[in-house]
ZADO-1210 file (C-alpha; in nm, 4 decimals, padded with zeros to 6 digits):
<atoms>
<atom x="00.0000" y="00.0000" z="00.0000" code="UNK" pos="1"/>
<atom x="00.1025" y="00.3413" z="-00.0499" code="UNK" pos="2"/>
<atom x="00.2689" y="00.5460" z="00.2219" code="UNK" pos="3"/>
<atom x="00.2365" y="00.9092" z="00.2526" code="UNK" pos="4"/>
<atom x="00.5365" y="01.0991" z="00.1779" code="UNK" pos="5"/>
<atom x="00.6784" y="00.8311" z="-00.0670" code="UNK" pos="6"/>
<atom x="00.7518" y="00.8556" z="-00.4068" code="UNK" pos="7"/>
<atom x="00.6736" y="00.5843" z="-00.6664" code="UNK" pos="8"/>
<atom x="00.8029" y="00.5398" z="-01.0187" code="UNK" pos="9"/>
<atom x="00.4802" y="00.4675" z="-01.2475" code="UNK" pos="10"/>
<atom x="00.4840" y="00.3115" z="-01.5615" code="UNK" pos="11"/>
<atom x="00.2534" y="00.4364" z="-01.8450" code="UNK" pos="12"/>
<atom x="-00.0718" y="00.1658" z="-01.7851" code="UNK" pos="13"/>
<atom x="-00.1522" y="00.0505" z="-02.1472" code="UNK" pos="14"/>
<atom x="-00.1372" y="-00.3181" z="-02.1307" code="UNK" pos="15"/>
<atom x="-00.2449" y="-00.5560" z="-02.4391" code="UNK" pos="16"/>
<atom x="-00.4103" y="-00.2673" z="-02.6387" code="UNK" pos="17"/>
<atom x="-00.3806" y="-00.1919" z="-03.0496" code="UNK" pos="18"/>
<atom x="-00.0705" y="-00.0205" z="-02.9065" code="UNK" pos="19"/>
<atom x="00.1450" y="-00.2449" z="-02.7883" code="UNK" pos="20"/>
<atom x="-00.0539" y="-00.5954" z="-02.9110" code="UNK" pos="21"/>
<atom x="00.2334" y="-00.7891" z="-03.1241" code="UNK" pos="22"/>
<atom x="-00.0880" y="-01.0372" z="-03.1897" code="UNK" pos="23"/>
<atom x="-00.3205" y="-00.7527" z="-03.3213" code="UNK" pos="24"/>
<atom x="-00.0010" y="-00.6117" z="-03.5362" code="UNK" pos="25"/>
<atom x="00.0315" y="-00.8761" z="-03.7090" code="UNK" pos="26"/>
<atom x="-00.3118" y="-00.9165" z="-03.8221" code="UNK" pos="27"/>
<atom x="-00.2691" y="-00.5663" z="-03.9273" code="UNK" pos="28"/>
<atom x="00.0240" y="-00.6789" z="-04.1452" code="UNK" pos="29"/>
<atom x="-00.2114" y="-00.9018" z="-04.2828" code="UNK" pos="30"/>
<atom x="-00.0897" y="-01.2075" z="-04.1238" code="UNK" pos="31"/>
<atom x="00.1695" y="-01.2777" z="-04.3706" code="UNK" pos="32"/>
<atom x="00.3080" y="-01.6254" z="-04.3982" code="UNK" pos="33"/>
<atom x="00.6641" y="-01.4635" z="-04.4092" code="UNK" pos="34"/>
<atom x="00.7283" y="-01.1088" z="-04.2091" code="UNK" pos="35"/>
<atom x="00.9717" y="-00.9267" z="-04.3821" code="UNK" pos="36"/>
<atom x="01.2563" y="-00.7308" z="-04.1257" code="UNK" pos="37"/>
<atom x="01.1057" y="-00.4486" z="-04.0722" code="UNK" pos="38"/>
<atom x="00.7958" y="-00.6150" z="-04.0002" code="UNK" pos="39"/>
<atom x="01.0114" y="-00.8575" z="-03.7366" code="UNK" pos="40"/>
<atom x="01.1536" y="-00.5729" z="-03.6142" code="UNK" pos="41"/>
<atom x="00.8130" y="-00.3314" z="-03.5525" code="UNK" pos="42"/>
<atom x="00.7000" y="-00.6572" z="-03.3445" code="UNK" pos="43"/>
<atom x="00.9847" y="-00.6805" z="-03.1487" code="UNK" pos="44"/>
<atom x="00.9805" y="-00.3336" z="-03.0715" code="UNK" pos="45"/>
<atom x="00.6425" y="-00.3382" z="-02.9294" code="UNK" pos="46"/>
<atom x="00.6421" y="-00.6856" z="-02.7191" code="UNK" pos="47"/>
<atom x="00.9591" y="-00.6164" z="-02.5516" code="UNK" pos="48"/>
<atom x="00.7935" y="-00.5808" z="-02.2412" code="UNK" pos="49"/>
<atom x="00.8869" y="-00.2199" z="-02.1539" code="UNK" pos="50"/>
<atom x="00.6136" y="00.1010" z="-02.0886" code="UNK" pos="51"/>
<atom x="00.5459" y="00.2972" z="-02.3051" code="UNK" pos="52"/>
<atom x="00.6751" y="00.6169" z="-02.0577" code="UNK" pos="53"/>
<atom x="00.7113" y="00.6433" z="-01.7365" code="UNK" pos="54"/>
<atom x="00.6837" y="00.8738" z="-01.4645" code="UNK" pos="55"/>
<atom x="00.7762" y="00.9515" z="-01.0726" code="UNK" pos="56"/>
<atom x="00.4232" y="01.0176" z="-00.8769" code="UNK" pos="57"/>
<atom x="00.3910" y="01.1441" z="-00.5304" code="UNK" pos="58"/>
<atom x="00.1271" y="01.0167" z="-00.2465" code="UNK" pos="59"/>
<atom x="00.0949" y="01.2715" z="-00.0189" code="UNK" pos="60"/>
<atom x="-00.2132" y="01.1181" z="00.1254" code="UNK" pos="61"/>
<atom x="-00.1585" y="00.6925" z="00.1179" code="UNK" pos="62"/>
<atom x="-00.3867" y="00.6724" z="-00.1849" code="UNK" pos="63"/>
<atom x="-00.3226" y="00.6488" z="-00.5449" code="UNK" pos="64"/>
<atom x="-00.6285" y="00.7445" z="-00.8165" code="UNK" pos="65"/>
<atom x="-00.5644" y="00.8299" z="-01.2177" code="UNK" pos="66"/>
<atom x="-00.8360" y="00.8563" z="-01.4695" code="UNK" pos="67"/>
<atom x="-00.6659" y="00.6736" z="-01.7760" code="UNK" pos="68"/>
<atom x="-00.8906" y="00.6521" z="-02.1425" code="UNK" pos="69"/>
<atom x="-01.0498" y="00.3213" z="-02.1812" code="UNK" pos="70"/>
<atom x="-01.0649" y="00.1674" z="-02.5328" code="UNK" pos="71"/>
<atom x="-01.2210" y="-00.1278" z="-02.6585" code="UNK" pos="72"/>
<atom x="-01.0070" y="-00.4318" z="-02.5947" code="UNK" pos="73"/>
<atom x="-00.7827" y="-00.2275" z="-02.3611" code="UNK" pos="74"/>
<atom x="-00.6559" y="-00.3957" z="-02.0002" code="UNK" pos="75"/>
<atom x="-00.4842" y="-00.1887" z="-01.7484" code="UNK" pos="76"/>
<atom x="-00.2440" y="-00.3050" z="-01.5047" code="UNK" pos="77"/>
<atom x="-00.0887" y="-00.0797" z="-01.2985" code="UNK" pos="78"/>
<atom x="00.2665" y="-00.1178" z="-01.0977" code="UNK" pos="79"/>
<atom x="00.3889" y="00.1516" z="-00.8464" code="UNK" pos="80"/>
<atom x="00.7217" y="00.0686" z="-00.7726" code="UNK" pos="81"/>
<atom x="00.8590" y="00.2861" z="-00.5110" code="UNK" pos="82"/>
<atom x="01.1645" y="00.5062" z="-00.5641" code="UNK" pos="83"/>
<atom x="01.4616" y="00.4521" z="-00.3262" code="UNK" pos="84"/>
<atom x="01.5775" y="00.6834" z="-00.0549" code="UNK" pos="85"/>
<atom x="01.2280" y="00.9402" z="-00.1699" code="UNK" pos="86"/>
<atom x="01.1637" y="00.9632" z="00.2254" code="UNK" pos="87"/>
</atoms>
């Protein structure tokens, strides 16, 4: 749980949208029996795991709330990992 006073680095919250869906790419690609590099490459980019941005968020109160858009298919999962020595 958040503490008051702390600082927490927070990761941009898309998760398995149009945006970062390898799987929904590569129907856009038109599911191609062979991907060319590029192609391999644009997947790559966007399934290696990593957020989109990210950003350092402070609870001043021991609760966290943030209005994020919600698309169709769109999942959010959302990480605060707290920043060292931010006491």
């Amino acid at each position: 749980m958040p503490g008051p006073g702390s600082n927490y680095f927070c990761p941009d919250p898309v998760f398995l949208s149009k945006y970062n869906d390898p799987f929904t790419a590569d129907v856009e690609m038109g599911s191609p029996n062979q991907l060319t590099r590029v192609q391999v490459e644009a997947l790559k980019k966007m399934s290696g795991g990593e957020p989109a941005g990210q950003e350092v968020i402070a609870i001043t109160d021991g609760h966290f709330s943030q209005t994020m858009p919600l698309r169709t298919n769109d999942c959010y999962q959302v990480v605060l990992t707290p920043v060292k020595n931010s006491r």
